[in-house]
Backbone atoms as SQL, in Angstrom:
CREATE TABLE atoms (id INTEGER PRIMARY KEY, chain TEXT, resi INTEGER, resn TEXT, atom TEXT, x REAL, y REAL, z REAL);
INSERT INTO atoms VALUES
  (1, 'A', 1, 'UNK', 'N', 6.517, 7.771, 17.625),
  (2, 'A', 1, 'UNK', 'CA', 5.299, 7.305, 18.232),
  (3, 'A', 1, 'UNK', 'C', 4.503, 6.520, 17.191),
  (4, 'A', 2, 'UNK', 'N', 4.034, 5.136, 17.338),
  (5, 'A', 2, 'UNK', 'CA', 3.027, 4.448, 16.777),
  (6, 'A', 2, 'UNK', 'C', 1.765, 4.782, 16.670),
  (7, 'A', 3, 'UNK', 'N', 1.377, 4.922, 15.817),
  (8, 'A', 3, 'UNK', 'CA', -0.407, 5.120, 15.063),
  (9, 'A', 3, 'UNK', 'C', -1.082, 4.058, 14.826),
  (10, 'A', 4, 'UNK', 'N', -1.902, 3.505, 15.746),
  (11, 'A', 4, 'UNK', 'CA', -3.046, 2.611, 14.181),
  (12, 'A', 4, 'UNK', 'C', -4.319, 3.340, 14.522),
  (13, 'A', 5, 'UNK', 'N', -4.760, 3.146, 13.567),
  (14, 'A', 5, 'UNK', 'CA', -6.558, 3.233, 13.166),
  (15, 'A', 5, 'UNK', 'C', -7.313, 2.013, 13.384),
  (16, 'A', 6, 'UNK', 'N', -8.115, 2.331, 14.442),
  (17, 'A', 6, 'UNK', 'CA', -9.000, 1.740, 14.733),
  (18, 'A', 6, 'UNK', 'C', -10.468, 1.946, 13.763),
  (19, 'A', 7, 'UNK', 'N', -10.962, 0.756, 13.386),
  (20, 'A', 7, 'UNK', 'CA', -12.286, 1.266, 12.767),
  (21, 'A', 7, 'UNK', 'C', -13.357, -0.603, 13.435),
  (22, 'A', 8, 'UNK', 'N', -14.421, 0.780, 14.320),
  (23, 'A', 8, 'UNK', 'CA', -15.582, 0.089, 15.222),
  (24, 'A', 8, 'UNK', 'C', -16.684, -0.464, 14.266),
  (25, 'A', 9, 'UNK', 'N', -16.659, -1.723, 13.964),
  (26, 'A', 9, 'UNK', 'CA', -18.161, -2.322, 13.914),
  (27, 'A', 9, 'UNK', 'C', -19.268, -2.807, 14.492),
  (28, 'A', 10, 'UNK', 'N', -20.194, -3.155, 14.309),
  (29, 'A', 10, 'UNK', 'CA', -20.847, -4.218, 14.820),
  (30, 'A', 10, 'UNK', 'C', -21.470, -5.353, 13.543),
  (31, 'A', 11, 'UNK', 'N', -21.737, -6.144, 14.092),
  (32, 'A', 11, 'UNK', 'CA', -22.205, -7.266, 13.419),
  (33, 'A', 11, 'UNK', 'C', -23.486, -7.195, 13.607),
  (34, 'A', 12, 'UNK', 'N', -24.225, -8.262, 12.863),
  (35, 'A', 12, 'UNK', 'CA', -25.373, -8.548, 12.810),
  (36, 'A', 12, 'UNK', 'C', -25.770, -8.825, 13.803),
  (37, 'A', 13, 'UNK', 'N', -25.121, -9.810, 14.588),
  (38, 'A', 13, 'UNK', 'CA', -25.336, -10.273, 15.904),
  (39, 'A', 13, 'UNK', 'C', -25.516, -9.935, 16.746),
  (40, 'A', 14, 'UNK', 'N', -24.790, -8.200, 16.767),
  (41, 'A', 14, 'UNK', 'CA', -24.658, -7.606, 17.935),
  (42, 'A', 14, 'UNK', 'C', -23.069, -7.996, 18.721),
  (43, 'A', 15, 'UNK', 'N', -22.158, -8.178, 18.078),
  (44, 'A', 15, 'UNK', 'CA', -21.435, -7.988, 18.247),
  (45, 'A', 15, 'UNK', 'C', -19.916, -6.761, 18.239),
  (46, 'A', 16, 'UNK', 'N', -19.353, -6.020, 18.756),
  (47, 'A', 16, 'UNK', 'CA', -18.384, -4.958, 18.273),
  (48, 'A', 16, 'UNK', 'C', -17.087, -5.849, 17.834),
  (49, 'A', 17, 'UNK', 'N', -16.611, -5.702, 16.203),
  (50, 'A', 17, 'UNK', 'CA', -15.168, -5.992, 15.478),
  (51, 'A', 17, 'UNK', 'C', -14.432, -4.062, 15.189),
  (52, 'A', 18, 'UNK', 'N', -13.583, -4.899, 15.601),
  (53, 'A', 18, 'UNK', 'CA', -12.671, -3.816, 15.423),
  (54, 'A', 18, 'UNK', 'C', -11.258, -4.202, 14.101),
  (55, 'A', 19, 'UNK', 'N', -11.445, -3.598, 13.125),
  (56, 'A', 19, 'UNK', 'CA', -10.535, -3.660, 12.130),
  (57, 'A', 19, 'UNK', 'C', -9.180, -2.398, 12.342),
  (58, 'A', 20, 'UNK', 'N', -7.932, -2.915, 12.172),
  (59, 'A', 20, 'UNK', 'CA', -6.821, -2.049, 12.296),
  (60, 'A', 20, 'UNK', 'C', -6.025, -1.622, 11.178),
  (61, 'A', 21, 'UNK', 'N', -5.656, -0.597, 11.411),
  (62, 'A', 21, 'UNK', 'CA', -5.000, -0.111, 9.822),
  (63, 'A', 21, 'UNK', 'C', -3.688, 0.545, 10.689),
  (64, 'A', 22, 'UNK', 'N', -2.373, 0.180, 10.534),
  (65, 'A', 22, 'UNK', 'CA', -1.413, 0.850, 11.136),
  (66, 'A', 22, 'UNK', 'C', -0.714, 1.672, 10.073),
  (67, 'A', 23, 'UNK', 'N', -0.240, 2.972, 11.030),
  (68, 'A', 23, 'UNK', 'CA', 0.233, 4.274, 10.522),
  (69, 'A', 23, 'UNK', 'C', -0.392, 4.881, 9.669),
  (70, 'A', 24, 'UNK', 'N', -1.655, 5.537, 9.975),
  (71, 'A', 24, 'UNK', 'CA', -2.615, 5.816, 8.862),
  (72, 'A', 24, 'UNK', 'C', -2.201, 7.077, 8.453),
  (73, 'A', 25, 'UNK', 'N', -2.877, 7.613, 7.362),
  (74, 'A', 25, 'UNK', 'CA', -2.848, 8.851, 6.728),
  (75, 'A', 25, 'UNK', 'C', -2.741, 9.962, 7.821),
  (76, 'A', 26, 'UNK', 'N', -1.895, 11.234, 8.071),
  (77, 'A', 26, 'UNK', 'CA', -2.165, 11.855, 9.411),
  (78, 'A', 26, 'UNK', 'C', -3.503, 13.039, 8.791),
  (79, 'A', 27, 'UNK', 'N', -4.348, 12.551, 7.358),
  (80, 'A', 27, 'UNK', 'CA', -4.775, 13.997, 7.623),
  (81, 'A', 27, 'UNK', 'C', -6.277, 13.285, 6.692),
  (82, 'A', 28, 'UNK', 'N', -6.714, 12.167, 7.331),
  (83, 'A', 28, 'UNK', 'CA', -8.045, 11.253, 7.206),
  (84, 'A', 28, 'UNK', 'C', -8.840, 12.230, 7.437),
  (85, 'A', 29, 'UNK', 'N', -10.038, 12.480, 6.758),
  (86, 'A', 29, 'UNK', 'CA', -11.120, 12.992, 7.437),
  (87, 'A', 29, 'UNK', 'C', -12.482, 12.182, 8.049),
  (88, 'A', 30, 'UNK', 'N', -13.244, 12.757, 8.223),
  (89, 'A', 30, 'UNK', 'CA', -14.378, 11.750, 8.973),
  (90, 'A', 30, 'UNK', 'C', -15.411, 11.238, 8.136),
  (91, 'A', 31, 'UNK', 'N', -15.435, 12.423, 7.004),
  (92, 'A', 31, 'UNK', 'CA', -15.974, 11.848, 5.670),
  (93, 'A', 31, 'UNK', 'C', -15.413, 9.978, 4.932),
  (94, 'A', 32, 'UNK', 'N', -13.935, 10.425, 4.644),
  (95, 'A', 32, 'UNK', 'CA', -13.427, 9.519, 4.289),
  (96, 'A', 32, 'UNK', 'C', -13.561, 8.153, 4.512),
  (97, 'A', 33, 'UNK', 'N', -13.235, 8.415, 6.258),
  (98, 'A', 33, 'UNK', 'CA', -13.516, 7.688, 6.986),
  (99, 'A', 33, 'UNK', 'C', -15.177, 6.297, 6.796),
  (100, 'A', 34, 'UNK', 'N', -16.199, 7.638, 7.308),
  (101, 'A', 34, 'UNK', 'CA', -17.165, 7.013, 6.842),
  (102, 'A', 34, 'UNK', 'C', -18.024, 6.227, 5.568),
  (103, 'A', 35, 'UNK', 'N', -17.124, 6.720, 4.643),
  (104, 'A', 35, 'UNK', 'CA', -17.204, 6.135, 3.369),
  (105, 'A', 35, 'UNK', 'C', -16.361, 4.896, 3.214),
  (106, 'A', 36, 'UNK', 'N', -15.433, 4.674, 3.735),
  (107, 'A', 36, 'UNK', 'CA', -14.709, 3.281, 3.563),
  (108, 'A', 36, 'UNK', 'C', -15.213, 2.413, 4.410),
  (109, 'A', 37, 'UNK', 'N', -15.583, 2.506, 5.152),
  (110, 'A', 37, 'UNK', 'CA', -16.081, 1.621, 6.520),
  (111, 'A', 37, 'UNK', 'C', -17.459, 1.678, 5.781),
  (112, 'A', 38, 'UNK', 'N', -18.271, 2.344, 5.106),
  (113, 'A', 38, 'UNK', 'CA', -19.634, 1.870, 4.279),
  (114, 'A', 38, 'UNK', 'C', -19.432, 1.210, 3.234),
  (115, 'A', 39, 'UNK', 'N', -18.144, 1.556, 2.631),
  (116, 'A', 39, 'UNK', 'CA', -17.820, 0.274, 1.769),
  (117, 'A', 39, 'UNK', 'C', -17.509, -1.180, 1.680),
  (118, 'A', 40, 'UNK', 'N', -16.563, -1.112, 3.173),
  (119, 'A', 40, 'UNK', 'CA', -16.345, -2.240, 3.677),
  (120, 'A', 40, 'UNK', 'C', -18.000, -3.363, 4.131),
  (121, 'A', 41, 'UNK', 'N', -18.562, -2.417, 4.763),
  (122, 'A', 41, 'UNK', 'CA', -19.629, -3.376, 5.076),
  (123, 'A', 41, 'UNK', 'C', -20.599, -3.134, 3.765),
  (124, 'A', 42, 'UNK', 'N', -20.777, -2.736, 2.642),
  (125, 'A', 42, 'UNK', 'CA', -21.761, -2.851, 1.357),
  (126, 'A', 42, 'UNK', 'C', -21.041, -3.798, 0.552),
  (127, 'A', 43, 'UNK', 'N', -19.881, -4.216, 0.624),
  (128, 'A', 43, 'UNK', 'CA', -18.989, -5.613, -0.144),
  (129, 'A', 43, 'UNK', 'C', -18.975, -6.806, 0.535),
  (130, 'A', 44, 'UNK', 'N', -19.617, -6.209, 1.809),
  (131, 'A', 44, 'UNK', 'CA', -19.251, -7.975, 2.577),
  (132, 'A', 44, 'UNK', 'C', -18.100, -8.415, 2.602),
  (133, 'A', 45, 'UNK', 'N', -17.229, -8.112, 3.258),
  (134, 'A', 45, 'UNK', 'CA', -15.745, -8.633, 2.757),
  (135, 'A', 45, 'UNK', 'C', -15.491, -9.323, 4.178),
  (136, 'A', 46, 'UNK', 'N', -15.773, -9.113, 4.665),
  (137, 'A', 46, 'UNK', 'CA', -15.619, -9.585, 6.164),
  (138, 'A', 46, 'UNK', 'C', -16.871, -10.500, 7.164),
  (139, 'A', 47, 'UNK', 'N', -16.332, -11.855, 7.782),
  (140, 'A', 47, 'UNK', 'CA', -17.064, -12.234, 8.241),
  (141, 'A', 47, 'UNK', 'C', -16.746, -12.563, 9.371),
  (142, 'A', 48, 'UNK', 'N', -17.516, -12.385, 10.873),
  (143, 'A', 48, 'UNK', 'CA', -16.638, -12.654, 12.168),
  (144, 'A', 48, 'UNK', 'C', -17.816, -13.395, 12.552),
  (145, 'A', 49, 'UNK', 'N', -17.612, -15.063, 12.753),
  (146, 'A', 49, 'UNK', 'CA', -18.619, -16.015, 13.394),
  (147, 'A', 49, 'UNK', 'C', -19.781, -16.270, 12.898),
  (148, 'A', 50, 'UNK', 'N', -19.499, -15.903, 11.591),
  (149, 'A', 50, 'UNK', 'CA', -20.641, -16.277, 10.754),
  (150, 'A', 50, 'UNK', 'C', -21.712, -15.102, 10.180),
  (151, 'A', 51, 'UNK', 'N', -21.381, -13.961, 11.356),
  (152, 'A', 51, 'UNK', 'CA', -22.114, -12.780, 10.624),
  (153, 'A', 51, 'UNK', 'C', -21.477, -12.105, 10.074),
  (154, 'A', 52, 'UNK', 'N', -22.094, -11.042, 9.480),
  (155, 'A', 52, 'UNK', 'CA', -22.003, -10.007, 8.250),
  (156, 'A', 52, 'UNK', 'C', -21.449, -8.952, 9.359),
  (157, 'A', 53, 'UNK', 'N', -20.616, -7.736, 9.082),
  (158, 'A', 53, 'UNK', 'CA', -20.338, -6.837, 9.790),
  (159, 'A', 53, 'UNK', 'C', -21.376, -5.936, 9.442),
  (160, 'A', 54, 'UNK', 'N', -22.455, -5.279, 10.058),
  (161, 'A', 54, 'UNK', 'CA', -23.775, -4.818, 9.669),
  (162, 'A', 54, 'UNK', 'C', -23.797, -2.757, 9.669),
  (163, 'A', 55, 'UNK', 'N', -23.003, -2.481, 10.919),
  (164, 'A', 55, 'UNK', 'CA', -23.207, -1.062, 11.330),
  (165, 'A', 55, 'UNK', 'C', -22.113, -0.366, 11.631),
  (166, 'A', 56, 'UNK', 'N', -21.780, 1.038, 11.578),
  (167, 'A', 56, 'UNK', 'CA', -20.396, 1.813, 11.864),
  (168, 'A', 56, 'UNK', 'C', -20.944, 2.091, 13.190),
  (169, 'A', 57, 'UNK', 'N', -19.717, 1.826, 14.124),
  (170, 'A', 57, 'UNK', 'CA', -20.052, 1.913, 15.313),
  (171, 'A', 57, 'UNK', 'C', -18.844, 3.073, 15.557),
  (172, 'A', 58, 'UNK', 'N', -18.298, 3.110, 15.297),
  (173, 'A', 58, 'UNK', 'CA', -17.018, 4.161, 15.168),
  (174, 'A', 58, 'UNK', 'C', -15.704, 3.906, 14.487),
  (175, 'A', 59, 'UNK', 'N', -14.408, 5.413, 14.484),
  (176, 'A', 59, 'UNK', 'CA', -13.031, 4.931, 14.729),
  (177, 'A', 59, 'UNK', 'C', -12.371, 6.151, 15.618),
  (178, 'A', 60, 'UNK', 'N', -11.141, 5.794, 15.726),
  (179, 'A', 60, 'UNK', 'CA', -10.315, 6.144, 16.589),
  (180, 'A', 60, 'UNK', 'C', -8.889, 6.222, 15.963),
  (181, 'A', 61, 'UNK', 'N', -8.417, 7.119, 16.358),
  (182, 'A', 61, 'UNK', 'CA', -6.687, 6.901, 15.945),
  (183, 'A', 61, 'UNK', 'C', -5.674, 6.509, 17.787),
  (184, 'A', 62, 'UNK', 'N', -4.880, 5.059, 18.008),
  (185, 'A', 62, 'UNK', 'CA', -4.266, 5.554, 18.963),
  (186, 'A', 62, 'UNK', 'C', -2.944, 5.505, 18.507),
  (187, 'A', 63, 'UNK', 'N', -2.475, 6.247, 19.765),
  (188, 'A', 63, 'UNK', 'CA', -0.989, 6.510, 19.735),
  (189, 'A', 63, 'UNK', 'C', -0.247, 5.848, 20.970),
  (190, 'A', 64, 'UNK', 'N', 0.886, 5.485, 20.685),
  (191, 'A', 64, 'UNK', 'CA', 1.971, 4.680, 21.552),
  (192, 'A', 64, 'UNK', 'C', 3.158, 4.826, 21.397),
  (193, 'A', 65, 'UNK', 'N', 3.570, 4.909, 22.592),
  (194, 'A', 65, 'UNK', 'CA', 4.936, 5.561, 22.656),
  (195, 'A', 65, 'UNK', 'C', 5.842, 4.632, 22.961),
  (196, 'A', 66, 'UNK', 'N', 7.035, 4.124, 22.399),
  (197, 'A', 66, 'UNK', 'CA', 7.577, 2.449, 22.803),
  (198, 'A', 66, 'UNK', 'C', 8.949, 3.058, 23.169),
  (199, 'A', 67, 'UNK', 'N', 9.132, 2.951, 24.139),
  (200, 'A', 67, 'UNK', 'CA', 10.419, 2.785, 24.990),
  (201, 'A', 67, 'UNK', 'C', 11.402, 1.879, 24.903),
  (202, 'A', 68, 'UNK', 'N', 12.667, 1.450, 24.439),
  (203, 'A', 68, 'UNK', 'CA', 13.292, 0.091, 24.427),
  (204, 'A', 68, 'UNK', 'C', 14.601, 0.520, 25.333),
  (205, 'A', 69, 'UNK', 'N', 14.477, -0.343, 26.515),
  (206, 'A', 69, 'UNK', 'CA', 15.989, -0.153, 27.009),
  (207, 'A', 69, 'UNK', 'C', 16.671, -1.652, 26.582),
  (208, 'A', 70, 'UNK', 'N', 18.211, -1.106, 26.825),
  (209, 'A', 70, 'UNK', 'CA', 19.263, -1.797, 26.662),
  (210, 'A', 70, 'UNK', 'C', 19.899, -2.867, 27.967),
  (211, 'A', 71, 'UNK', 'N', 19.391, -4.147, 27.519),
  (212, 'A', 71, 'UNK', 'CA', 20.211, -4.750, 29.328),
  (213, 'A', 71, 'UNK', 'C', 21.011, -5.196, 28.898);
């Protein structure tokens, strides 16, 4: 089964970016979590349309299950 990590921003604008991290750590905490995503937006590293990514809006882990048949 496939993992990515979702991690929710918003922008200045008022916009929601969503950054992906596939097959993440299975044992992240929420601490962690929130500390990298405050890092990410205290470096500015990211810019979507001209704004700054401003606020943690959340994350998420999903999962997917990929099926491949044979024709």
């Amino acid at each position: 089964m496939a993992k990515t990590l979702e991690l929710i921003f918003t922008t200045t604008t008022g916009k929601d970016v969503t950054l992906t991290v596939d097959e993440p750590r299975a044992d992240v905490t929420d601490a962690e979590l929130l500390a990298g995503m405050q890092a990410i937006i205290t470096q500015d590293v990211f810019e979507v349309e001209g704004s700054s990514l401003s606020t943690v809006k959340g994350a998420r882990i999903v999962e997917r299950n990929i099926v491949e048949y044979e024709v």
